[in-house]
N, C-alpha and C positions, 0 to 999 in steps of 0.2 A: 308556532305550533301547527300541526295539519291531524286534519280529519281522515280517520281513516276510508271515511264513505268517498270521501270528495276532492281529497289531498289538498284543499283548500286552507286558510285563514279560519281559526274559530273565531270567528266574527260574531258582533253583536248586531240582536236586529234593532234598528232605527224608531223603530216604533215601540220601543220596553222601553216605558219610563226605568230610569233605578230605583226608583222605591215604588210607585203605584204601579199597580199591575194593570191589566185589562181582562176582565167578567169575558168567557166564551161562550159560545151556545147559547142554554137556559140559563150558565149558572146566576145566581145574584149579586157574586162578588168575584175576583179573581183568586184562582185555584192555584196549591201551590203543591210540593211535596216534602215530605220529610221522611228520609229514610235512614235507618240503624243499622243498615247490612244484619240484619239478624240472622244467626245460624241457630238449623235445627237440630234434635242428637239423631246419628247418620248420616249428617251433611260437612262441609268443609264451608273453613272461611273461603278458599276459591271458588265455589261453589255460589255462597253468598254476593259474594264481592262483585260475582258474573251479572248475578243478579239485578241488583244495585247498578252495574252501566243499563243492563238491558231498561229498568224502570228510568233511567236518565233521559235514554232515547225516545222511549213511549211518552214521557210526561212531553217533551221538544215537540214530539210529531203533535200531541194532541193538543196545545194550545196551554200547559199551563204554563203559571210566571215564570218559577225559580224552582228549585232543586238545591234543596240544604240536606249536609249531613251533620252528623252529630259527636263530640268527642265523649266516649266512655274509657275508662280503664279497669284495666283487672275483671271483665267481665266475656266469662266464653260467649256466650250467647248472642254479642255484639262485637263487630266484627270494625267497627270503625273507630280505633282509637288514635290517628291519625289522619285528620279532617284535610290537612293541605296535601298532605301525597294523595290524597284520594279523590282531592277537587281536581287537582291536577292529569289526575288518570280522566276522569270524566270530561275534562273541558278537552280534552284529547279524541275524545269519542262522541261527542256535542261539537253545534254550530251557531243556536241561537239561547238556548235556556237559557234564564240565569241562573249561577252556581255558587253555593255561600256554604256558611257553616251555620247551624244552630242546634247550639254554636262550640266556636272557642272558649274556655274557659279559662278567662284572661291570669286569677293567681295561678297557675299551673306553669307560667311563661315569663320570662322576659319580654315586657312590649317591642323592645325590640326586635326581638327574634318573630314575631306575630308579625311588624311587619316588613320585615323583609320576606317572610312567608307570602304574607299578599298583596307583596309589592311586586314578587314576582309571578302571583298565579294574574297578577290585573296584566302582567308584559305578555305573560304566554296567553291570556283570555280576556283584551281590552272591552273594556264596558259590560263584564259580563259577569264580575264578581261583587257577591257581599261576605259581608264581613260581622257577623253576626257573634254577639259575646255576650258571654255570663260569667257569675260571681262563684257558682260552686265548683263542686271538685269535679264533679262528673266521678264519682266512685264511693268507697269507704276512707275512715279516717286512716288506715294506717298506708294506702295505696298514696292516698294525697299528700303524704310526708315523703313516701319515696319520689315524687314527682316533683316535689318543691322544696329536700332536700332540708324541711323543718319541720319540726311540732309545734309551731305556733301558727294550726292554721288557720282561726280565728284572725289572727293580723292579715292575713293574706287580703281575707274577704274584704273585712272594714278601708283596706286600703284601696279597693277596685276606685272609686272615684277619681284617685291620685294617677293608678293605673292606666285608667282611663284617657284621662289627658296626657301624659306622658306619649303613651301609643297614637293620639290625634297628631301629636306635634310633632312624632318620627315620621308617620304618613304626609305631614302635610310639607316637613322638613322645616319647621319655622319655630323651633328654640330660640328665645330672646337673645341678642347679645354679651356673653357674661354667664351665660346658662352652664355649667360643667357641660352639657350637654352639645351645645353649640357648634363643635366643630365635627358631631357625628352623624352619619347619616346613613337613612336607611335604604340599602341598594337592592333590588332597580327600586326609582322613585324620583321625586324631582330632582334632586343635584345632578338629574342626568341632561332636563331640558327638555323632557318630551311634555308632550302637547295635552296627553291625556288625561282623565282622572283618574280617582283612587278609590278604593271602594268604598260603599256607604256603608257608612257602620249603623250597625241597630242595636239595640239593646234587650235582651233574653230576661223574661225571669218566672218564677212562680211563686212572687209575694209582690208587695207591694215597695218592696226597696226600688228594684230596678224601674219599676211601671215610674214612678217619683223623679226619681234618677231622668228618667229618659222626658219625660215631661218637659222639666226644668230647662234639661239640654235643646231640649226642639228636635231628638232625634226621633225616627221609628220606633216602634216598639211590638216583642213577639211576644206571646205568655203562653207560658205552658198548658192551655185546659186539658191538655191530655191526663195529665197527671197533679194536677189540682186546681178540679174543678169548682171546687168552694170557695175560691179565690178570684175567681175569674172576673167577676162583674165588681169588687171591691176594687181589683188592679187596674180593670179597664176605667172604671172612675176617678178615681188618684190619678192615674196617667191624663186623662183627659181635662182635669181640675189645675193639673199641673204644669200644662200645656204651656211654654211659650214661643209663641215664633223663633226660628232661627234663620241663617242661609241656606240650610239643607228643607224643613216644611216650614210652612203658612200654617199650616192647621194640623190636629194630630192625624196617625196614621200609625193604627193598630192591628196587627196580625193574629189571631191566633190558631194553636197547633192543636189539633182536632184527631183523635184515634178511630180510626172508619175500617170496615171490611165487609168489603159485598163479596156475593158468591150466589148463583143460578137458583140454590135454594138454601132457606132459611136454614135447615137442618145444618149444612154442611157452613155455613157463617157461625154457626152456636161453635159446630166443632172445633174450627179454626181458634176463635176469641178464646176459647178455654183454655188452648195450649199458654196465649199469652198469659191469660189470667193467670196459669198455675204456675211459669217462670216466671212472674214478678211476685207471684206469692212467695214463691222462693229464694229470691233478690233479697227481698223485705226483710226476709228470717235469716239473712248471712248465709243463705245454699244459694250461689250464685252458678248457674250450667247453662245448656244449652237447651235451648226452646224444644221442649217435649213433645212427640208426635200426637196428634188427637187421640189417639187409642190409648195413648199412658194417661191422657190427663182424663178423660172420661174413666176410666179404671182407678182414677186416685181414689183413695178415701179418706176424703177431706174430715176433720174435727169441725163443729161447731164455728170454734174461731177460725179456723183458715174459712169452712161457709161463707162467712159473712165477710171477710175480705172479700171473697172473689167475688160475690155477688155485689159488693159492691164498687168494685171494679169494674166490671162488664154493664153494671149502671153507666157507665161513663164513657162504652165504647159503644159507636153506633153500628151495628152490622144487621145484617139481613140480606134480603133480593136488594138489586142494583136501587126499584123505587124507593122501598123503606130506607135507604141508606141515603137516598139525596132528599127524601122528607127530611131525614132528621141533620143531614147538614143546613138545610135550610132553616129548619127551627134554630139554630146555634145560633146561626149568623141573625136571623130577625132578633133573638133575645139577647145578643151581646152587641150587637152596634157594631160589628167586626169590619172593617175594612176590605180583608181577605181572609181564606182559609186554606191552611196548609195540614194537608191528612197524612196521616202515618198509621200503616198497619204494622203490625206484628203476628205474625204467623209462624208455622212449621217450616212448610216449605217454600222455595224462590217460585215454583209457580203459584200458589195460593196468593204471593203480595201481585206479583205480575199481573195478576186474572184479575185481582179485585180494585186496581188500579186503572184498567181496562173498564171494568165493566161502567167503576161509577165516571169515567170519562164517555162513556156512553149512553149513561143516565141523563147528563146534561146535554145530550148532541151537542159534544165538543168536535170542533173540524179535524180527520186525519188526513195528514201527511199523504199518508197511500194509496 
């Protein structure tokens, strides 16, 4: 693969652990991203999507770990329903980040197909992919029957553990002897010979199934606090209770994904977080669109119950000036024990994520590139 800056090898840098990051600047933990390619109404998914390399670049220049995106379906207002053509677009336009998914949402797929997906984003981007999965659908119920081609999706979920290991043992190529399995394998990947590894898988979740799961295993683990925050110190303890060593950690290593948005002045951050507020209120309520401009959502007139949704939604998104916004990353991280932090805004528009990716990278005097 080559870069278009440098016609270069995306290479990995030598100093990115795969799983532990490394804390830049001020921050107190290492910094990560997570972005939706969100569109706003007025904008296009190319538009979006522009966007989403441009924050690719930015997070690389300024020092953070990784750069995950996210699988959704059947939803306008997210633009990434397709995580491997898109890691793939990016490690195209990157050199050192690392670039994962969080995540894949493994019933939706065939393990094998996942990895021969990032069997070959690890050929085209050695050492610089994760592999990040969960157990939901990433949508509604009747989108996840078109996707998996059944209405028992209930079975899907309960089987992830089986899934799970299946998908390990395509990646690692080592089916038992006697395995129906055994004589296939997942290309590019080892039957080829090459030298390199695979990616690390981590484990996604917002309950305490996966936090458990991933314990058990010895793997990583992300957890949503973005979106269920009442969960977060029950899961981060299960996981950490559940802990056993493996080959991959010694000790656990917990992620989680944090909803942040700075902006020069408070007023104009309230603006912003509203729009999301009022496209997930509308998610919530089966009006699934596109992310509303400030002006519609300050002009909505909210009921009682939608109220008290969004207010307590925007409980749980940190915005403000650049300082208030890295205060309240830091509180997260001192009260959850978090290893690292991986933020994701949601906005209107692709400069509003850009700006405010920017700014709380310069909240921490993170190093740039330029």
């Amino acid at each position: 693969m080559h870069n278009e800056q440098g016609g270069g090898p995306a290479v990995a840098d030598d100093r990115n652990d795969p799983i532990r990051g490394e804390a830049g600047g001020t921050a107190p933990v290492p910094l990560s991203v997570l972005d939706l390619a969100t569109v706003g109404a007025g904008g296009s998914s190319t538009e979006s999507l522009e966007a989403t390399t441009r924050i690719a670049r930015l997070a690389e220049d300024r020092g953070f770990t990784r750069f995950w995106v996210a699988e959704h379906h059947s939803m306008p207002g997210v633009a990434s329903s397709s995580p491997a053509v898109l890691l793939a677009h990016l490690a195209a336009h990157t050199r050192r980040i690392r670039l994962g998914s969080g995540g894949v949402m493994l019933p939706n797929h065939a393990p094998l197909v996942i990895a021969e997906q990032f069997g070959t984003l690890e050929a085209l981007a050695p050492g610089r992919i994760d592999l990040g999965l969960g157990r939901a659908p990433g949508t509604d119920g009747a989108t996840a029957a078109a996707l998996r081609r059944t209405e028992r999706l209930r079975e899907g979920a309960d089987d992830f553990p089986q899934q799970l290991a299946e998908l390990t043992r395509f990646l690692d190529d080592d089916f038992p002897e006697g395995h129906r399995y055994a004589r296939i394998h997942a290309v590019p990947g080892p039957v080829q010979g090459g030298t390199g590894g695979r990616p690390p898988i981590w484990l996604l979740g917002s309950s305490g199934f996966s936090a458990q799961l991933a314990g058990t295993l010895g793997l990583p683990f992300a957890f949503a606090h973005h979106f269920s925050a009442s969960n977060t110190i029950p899961a981060l303890e299960l996981y950490r209770e559940s802990f056993r060593p493996s080959e991959v950690l010694t000790e656990p290593y917990a992620l989680i994904g944090a909803s942040a948005l700075a902006a020069e002045e408070e007023r104009e951050a309230r603006r912003q977080v509203l729009s999301g507020a009022l496209a997930m209120l509308r998610l919530r309520t089966g009006r699934p669109g596109l992310v509303p401009a400030p002006e519609e959502a300050e002009a909505y007139a909210f009921s009682a119950a939608e109220r008290e949704f969004v207010d307590g939604w925007l409980s749980n998104v940190i915005h403000g000036t650049p300082e208030t916004v890295r205060d309240g990353l830091d509180e997260l991280v001192k009260r959850t024990g978090a290893q690292e932090l991986m933020i994701t805004a949601n906005a209107h528009t692709p400069a509003a994520r850009v700006r405010s990716y920017a700014l709380i990278a310069d909240s921490y005097a993170l190093p740039s590139a330029g």
